[in-house]
C-alpha positions in Angstrom: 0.0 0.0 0.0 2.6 2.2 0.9 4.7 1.5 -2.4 1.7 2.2 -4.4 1.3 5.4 -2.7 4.5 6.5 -3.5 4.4 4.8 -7.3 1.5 7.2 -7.8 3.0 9.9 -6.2 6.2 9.6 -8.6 4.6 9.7 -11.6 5.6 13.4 -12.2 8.9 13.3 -12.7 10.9 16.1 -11.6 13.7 15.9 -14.5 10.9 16.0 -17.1 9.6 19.4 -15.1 12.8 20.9 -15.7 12.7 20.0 -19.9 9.0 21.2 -20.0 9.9 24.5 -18.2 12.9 25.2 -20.6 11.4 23.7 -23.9 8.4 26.0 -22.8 10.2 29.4 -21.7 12.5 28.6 -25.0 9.7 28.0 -26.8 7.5 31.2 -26.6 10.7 32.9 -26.2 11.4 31.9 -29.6 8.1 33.0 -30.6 8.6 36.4 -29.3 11.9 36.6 -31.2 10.2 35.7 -33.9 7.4 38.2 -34.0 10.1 41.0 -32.5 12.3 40.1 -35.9 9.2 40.6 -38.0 8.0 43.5 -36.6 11.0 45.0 -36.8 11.8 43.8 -40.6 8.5 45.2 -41.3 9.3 48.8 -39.6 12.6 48.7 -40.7 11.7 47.6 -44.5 8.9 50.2 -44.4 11.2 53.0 -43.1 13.5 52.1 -46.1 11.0 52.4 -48.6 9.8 55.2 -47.3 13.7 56.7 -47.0 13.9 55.6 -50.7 10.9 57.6 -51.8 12.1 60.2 -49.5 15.2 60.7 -51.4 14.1 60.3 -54.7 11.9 62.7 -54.0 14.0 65.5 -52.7 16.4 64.1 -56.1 14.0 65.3 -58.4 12.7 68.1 -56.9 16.2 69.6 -57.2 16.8 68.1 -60.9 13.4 69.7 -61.3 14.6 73.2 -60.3 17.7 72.8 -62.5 15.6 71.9 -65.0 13.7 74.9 -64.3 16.7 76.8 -63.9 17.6 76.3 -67.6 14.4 76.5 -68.8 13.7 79.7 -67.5 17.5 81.5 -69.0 16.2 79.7 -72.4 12.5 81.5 -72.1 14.7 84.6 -70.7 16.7 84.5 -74.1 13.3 84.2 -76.2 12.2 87.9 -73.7 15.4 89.2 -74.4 15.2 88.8 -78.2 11.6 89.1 -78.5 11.3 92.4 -76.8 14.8 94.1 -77.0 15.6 93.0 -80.6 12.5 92.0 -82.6 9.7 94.1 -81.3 11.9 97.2 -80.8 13.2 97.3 -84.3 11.8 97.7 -88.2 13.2 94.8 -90.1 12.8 96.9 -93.1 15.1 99.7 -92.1 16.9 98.3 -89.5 18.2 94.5 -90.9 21.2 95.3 -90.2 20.8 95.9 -86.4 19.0 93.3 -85.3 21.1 90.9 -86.9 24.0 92.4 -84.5 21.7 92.6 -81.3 21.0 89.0 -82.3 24.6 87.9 -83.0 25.2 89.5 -79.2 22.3 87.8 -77.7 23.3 84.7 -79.7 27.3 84.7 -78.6 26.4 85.5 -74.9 24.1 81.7 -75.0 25.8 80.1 -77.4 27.0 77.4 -74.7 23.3 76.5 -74.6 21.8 77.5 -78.3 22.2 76.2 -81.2 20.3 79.2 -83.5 18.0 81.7 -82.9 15.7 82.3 -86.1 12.3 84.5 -86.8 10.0 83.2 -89.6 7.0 85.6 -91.1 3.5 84.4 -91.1 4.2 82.5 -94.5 6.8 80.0 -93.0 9.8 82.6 -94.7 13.0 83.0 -93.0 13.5 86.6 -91.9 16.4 86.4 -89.5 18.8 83.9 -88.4 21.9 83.6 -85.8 24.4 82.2 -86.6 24.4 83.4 -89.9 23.8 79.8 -92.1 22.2 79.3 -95.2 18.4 77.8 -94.6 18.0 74.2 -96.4 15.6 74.1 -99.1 12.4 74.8 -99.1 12.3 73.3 -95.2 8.9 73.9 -95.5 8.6 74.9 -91.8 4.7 75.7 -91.6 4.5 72.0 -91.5 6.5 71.5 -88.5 5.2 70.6 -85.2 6.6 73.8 -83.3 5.3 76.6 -85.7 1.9 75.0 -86.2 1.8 74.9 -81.8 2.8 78.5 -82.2 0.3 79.7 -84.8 -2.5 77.7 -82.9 -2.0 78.9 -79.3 -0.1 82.7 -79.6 -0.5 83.4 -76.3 1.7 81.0 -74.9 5.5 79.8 -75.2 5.7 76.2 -76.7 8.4 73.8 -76.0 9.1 70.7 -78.1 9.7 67.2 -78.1 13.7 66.5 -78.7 14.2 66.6 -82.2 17.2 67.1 -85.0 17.7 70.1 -86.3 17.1 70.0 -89.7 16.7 73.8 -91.3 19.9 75.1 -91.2 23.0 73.7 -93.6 26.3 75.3 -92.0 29.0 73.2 -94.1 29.6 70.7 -91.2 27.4 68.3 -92.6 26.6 67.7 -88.3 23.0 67.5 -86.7 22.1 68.4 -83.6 19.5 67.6 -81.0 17.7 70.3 -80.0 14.5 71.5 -78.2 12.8 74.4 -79.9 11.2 76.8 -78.0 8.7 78.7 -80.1 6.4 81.9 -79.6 4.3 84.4 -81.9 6.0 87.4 -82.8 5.0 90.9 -83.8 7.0 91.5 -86.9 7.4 95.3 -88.3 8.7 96.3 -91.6 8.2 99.8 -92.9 5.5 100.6 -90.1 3.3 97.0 -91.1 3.2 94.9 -88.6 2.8 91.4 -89.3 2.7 87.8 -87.1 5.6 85.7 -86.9 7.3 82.8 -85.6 10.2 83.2 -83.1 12.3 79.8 -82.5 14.9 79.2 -80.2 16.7 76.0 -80.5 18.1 75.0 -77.6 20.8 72.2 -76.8 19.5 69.2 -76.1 22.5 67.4 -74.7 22.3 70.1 -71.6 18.8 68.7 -70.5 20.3 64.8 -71.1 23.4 65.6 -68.9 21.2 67.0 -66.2 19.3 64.0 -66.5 22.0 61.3 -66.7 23.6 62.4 -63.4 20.9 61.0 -61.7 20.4 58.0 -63.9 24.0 57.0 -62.6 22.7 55.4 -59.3 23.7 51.4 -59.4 20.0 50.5 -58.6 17.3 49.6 -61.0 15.4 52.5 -60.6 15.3 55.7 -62.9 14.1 58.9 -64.0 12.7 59.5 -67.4 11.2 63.3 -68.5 8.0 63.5 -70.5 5.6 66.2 -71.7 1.8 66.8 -71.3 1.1 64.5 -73.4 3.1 61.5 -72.3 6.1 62.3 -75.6 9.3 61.2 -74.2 11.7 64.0 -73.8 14.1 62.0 -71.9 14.9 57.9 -71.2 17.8 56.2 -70.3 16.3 53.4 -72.6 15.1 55.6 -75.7 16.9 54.2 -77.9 15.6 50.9 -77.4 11.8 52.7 -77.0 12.2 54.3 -80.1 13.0 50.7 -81.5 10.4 48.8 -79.9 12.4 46.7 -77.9 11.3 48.4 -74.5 8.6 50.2 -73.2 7.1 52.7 -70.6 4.0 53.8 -69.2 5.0 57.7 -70.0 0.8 58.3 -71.0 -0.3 57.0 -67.6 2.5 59.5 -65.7 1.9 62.2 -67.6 -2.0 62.0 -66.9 -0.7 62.5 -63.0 -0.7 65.2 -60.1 3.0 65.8 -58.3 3.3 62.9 -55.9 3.7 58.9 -55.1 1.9 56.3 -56.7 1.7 52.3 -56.8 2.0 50.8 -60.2 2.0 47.7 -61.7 3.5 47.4 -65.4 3.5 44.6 -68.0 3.6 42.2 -64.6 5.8 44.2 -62.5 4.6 46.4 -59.0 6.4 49.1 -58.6 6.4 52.9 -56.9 6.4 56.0 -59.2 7.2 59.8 -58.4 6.2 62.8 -60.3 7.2 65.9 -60.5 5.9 68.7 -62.8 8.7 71.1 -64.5 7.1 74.7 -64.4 6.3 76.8 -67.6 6.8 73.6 -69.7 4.2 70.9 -68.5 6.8 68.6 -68.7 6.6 65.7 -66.1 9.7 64.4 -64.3 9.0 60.7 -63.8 11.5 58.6 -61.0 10.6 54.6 -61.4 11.6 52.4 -58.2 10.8 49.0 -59.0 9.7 46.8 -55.9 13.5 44.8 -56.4 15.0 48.3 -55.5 13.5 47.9 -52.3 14.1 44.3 -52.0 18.1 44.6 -52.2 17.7 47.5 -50.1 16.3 45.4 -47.1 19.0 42.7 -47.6 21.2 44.3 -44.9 18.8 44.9 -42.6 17.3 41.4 -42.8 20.8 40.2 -42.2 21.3 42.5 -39.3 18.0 41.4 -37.7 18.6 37.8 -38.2 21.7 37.9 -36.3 20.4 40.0 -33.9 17.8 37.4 -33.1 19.8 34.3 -33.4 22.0 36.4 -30.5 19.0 37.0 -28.5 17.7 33.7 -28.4 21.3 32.4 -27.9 20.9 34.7 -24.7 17.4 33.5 -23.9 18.0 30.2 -23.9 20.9 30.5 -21.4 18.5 32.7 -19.1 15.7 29.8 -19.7 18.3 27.3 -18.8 19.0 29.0 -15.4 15.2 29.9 -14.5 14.3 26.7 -15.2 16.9 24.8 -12.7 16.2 27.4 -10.2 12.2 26.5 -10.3 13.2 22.6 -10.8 15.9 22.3 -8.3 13.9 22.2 -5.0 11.3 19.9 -6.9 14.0 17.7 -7.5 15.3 17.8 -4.1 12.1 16.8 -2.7 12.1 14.0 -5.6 15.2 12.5 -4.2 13.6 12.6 -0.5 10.3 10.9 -1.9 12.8 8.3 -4.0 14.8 7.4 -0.4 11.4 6.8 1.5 10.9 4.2 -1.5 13.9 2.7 -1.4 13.0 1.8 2.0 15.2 4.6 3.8 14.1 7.6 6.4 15.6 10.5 5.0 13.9 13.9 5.8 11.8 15.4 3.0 12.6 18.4 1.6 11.3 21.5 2.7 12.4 24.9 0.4 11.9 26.7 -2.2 8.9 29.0 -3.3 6.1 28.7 -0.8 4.1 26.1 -3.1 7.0 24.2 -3.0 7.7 24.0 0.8 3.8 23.5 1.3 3.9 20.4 -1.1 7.1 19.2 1.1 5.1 19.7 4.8 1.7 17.8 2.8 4.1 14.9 2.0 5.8 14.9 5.4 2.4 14.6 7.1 1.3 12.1 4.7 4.1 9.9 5.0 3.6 10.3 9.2 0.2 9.3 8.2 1.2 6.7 6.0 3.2 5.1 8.6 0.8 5.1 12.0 -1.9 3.7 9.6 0.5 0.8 8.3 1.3 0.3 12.1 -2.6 0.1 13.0 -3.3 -2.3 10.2 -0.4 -4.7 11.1 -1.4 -4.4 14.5 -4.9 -5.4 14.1 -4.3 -8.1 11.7 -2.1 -9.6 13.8 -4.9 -9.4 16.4 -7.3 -10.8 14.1 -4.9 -14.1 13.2 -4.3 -14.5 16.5 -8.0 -14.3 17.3 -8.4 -17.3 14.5 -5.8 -18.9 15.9 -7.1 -19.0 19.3 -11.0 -19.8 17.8 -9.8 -22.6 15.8 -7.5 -24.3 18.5 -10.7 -24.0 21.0 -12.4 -26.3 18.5 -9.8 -28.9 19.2 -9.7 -29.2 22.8 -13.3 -29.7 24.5 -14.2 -32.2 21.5 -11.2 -34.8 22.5 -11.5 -33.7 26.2 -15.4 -35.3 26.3 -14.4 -38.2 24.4 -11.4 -39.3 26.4 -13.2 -38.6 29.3 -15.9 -40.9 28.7 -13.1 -43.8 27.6 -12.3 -43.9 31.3 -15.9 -44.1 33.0 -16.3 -46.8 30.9 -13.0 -48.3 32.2 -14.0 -47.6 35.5 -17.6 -49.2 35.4 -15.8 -52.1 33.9 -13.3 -52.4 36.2 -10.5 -51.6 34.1 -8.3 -49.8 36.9 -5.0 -50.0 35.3 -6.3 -48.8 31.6 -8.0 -45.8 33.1 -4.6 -45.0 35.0 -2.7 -45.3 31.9 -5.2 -43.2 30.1 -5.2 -40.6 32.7 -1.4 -40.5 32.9 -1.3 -40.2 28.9 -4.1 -37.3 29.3 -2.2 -35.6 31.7 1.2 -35.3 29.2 -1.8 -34.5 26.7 -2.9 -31.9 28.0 0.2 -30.5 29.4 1.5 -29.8 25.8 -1.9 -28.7 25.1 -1.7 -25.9 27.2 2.0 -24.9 26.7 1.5 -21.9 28.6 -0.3 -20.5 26.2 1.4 -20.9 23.0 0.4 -21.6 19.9 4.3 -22.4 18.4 5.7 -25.4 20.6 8.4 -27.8 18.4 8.3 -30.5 16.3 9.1 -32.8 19.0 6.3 -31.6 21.6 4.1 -32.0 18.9 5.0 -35.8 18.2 4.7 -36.3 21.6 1.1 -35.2 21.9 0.3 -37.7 18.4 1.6 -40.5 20.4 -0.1 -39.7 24.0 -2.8 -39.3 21.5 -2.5 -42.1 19.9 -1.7 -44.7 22.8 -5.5 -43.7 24.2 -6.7 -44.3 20.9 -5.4 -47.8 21.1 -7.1 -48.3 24.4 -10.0 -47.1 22.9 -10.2 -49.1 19.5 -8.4 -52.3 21.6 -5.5 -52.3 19.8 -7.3 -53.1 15.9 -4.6 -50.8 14.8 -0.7 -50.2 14.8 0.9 -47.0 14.8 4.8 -46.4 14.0 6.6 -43.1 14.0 10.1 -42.7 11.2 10.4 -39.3 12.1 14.2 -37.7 11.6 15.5 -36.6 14.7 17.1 -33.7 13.3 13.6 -32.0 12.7 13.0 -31.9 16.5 14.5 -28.6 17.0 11.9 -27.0 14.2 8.6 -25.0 14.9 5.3 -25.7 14.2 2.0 -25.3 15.1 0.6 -27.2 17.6 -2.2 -29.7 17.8 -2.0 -30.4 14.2 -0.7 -34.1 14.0 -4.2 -34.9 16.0 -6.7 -34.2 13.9 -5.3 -35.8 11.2 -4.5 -38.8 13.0 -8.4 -39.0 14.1 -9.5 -38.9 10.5 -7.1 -41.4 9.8 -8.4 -43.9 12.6 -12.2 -42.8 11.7 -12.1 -42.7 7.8 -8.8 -45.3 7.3 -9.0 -48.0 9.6 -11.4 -48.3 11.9 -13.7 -50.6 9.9 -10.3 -53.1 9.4 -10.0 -56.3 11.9 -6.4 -56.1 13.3 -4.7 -55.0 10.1 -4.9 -51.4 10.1 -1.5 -49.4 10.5 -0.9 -45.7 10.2 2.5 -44.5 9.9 3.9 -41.0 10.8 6.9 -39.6 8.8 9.2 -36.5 9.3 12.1 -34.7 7.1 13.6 -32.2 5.5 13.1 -31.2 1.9 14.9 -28.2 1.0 13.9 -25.2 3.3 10.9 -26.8 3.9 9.6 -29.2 6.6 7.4 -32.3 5.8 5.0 -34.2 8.2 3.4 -36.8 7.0 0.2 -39.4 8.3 -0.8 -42.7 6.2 -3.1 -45.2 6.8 -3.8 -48.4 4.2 -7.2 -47.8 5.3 -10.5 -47.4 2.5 -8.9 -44.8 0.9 -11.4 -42.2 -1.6 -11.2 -40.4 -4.8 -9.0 -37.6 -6.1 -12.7 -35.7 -6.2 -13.2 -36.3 -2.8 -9.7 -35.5 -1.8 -9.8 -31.9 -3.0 -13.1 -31.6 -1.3 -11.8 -32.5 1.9 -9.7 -28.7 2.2 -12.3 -26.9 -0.2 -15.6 -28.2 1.3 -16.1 -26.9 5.1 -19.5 -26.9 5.0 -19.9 -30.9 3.9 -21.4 -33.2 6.8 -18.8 -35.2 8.5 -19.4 -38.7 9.6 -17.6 -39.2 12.5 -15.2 -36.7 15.0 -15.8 -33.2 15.7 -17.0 -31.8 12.2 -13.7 -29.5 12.4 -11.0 -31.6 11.1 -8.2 -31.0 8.3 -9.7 -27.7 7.3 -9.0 -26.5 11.0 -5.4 -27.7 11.1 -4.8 -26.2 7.2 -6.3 -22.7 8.8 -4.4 -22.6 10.8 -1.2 -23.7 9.4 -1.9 -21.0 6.8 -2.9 -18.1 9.4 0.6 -18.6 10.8 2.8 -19.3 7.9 1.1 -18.1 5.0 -0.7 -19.5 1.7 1.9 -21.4 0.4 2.3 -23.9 3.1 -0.3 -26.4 4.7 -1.9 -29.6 4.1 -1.5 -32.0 0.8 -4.0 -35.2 0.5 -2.9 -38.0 -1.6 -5.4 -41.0 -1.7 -6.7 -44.2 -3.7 -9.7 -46.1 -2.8 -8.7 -49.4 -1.4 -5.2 -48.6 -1.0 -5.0 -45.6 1.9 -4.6 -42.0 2.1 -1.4 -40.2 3.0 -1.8 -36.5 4.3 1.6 -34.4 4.3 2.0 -31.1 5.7 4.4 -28.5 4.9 5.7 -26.1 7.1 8.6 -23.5 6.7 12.2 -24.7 8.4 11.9 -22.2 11.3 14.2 -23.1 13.9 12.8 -22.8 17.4 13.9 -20.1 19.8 11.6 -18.3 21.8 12.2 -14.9 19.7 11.4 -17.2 16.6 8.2 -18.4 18.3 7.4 -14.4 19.6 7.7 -13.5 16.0 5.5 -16.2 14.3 2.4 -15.6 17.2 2.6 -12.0 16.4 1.6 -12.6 12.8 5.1 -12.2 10.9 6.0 -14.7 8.1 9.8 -15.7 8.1 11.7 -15.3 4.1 14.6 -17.8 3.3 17.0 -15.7 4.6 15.5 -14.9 8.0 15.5 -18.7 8.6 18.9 -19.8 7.4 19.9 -16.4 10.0 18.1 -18.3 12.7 19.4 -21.9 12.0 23.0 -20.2 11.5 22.6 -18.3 14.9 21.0 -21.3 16.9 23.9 -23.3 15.6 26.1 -21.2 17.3 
């Protein structure tokens, strides 16, 4: 009971406590890592985009006021010689003048002109700086700038990059240019008349500004359209004006100054506009989503090992916390383990409060434990001894009336010196009986009483029977219960050979067999069936036909009371040819602390009794 109490009680084992705690705290520590890292990937990543945008932004809004920069000296040359040259002056009078003011105007800008020229309302060259000699017939009301011109006069136009193709100055070398065209107030002899003013401007100036930012080893870039989505600008025009690649210049130049998401022939990616003043023209910065992806590569390195170094950390810490919470548990494990093992060690008591309260519960319950195994041992040695006691008192009064009335029969009949005999045998019967009030006595006392027994058993049958006694003398010194040897030596003489005519004989054996000690009674009397055999220890309740009713069922209760299931009575019998009945008994050697033991209930192992034979020996 008490193993079984501390079996249950083991179950929880404190080393698998102290791997739960760490694989837990590691655990959701790990979890937290793992949410911490992609929190902060995510603020982190989101901060670089937004950096990114930041500073393309503030890029193009300073390309933008370059651009603006240059625009603005351009549209300041167009003023210039609009109203100081042109408008000031009669080209019919005055030719040569304004072609001086112009050549000035021209040689002050020439870093970023390429001609200046003024063309009358019928597409006719008027003035032109440098001096070159016009192609022919250029046919120039046709062109794209001087139709804007014509169509809108109030404002300034600015074109799509182009070659300059009017002008032949021997070089046999074209230029890209940008032509800035206006309406014009032309006056010749006091008649006005409309013209077209066109300034040509450098183109590479505009695509120099622009390649400084395209220079960036990223995959994003910057493009410049007009209005109308024309590409002005593309680090990939030449292989958009071939077909080979192509951009979403329409869609940007349909949008306000600011950020937008776009996705393109499959691809997601962030765009920034930003509109060039006086021109419409739309600065366009692409950042593809890659951009932002090889951008983050750093920082997702950076917070991996960051992680991997705080878990590191957190798994040490886990590691300590969870031996400092295990360690008293498995203290007071080791306590429990030595009150298994059969030792009395004090349990544990430390630790948190829960765990010094678990320690006191267990302390009490093992105090319990123990006065409540004490109790029960107590009372059921009580209780054997109590069945002890009832089944020897079936014994005694039985034989006691029987013997008795053998010697007033003696006595009526005269039979003096037969009642003294009986009465002398009673006496040493009954004096082994008693055995001041013990139940052990040995093996010798115990034949004694079978053959005072049996000698007024003779007297009583008249000698129709023999008895004989083999028993090995060096059994005599053995324990054993007394009073057993009778009872089966009654059934013998009852069941075996009382019917028989001088020819009965019962034998009674004795020896060692191993640790074990073997009595034996056998009669050649009627003998009975292996059936009824087993009955005879199964069956209490069957009628019996002669003695007291009690018989070998008594003595194997009581064998078994005081020495325990395995040992007590064996019947062997065939009809016709006798019954033997053996009983086995442990090899307890007789000392009175032996015999003090066995009343009081305790049932000897091997070793105990080779201990007691080895120390009687001595």
């Amino acid at each position: 009971m008490k193993d079984k109490y501390f079996r249950r009680l083991n179950k929880v084992k404190p080393r698998e406590i102290q791997s739960t705690i760490m694989i837990a705290f590691s655990l959701i520590s790990l979890s937290l890592m793992m949410v911490l890292g992609i929190v902060m990937y995510i603020r982190f990543s989101n901060l670089s985009r937004q950096e990114t945008v930041q500073s393309t932004q503030k890029l193009m809004e300073q390309t933008g006021e370059n651009l603006e920069d240059y625009l603005v000296s351009m549209r300041q040359i167009s003023d210039a010689a609009y109203y100081n040259v042109i408008k000031e002056n009669d080209f019919a009078s005055q030719d040569q003048d304004i072609q001086t003011k112009m050549n000035l105007l021209y040689e002050a800008n020439r870093d970023n002109l390429r001609s200046i020229a003024v063309y009358n309302n019928h597409g006719s060259l008027r003035m032109a700086e440098p001096v070159a000699a016009q192609k022919e017939d250029p046919d120039v009301t046709r062109q794209d700038w001087y139709k804007q011109a014509m169509d809108e006069m109030e404002n300034v136009h600015f074109s799509t990059p182009h070659i300059q193709n009017l002008f032949d100055d021997g070089t046999f070398r074209y230029y890209w240019v940008i032509s800035l065209s206006r309406v014009v107030e032309l006056t010749g002899n006091g008649v006005s008349q409309l013209g077209v003013l066109l300034v040509d401007m450098d183109y590479s100036s505009i695509s120099r500004m622009m390649k400084q930012i395209n220079t960036l080893n990223t995959e994003q870039y910057y493009y410049l359209c007009d209005s109308s989505g024309q590409i002005i600008y593309h680090p990939r025009q030449i292989q958009i004006s071939d077909g080979i690649y192509n951009e979403n210049s329409k869609a940007a130049a349909g949008y306000k100054d600011g950020v937008y998401d776009e996705r393109f022939e499959g691809e997601s990616r962030k765009v920034v506009v930003n509109t060039i003043s006086y021109t419409g023209w739309k600065l366009v910065g692409v950042i593809p989503n890659a951009t932002f992806t090889h951008g983050t590569i750093s920082i997702r390195y950076f917070i991996a090992i960051l992680v991997l170094l705080m878990a590191m950390m957190l798994v040490v810490i886990n590691r300590v916390v969870s031996v400092r919470i295990s360690s008293p548990i498995l203290k007071l494990d080791d306590s429990v383990k030595g009150y298994e093992a059969g030792e009395t060690p004090e349990i544990y008591i430390g630790g948190s409060l829960e765990i010094r309260h678990l320690g006191h519960s267990i302390q009490r319950s093992y105090e319990q434990i123990d006065t409540l195994m004490k109790k029960i041992v107590l009372e059921q040695n009580e209780r054997r001894k109590s069945e002890l006691d009832a089944l020897q008192s079936q014994i005694n009064p039985h034989f006691l009336y029987n013997t008795l009335e053998s010697i007033v029969w003696m006595v009526e009949g005269e039979r003096n010196n037969e009642a003294v005999f009986m009465l002398s045998q009673l006496a040493k019967l009954f004096r082994i009986s008693l055995s001041k009030g013990s139940t052990v006595i040995t093996v010798k006392d115990e034949l004694q009483h079978a053959q005072s027994y049996m000698n007024i058993q003779k007297i009583r049958y008249k000698n129709t029977f023999s008895i004989s006694f083999h028993v090995d003398p060096a059994i005599y010194g053995y324990c054993t219960v007394k009073l057993i040897l009778q009872p089966i030596l009654e059934n013998a003489i009852n069941y075996g050979v009382s019917g028989m005519d001088d020819c009965g004989e019962i034998t009674v054996t004795g020896r060692l067999a191993g640790g074990d000690l073997i009595l034996a009674v056998t009669d050649n009397g009627m003998g009975m069936t292996s059936e009824e055999a087993e009955l005879v220890l199964t069956d209490s309740e069957r009628v019996h036909k002669h003695g007291s009713g009690v018989g070998l069922v008594n003595v194997n209760n009581r064998i078994q009371i005081l020495f325990g299931k395995e040992y007590g009575l064996a019947i062997e019998s065939e009809p016709d040819e006798g019954t033997t009945v053996s009983i086995r008994l442990p090899a307890v050697p007789y000392t009175e602390d032996n015999r003090k033991v066995l009343e009081q209930g305790h049932i000897f192992s091997m070793e105990e009794m080779n201990d007691g034979e080895n120390g009687d020996e001595e």
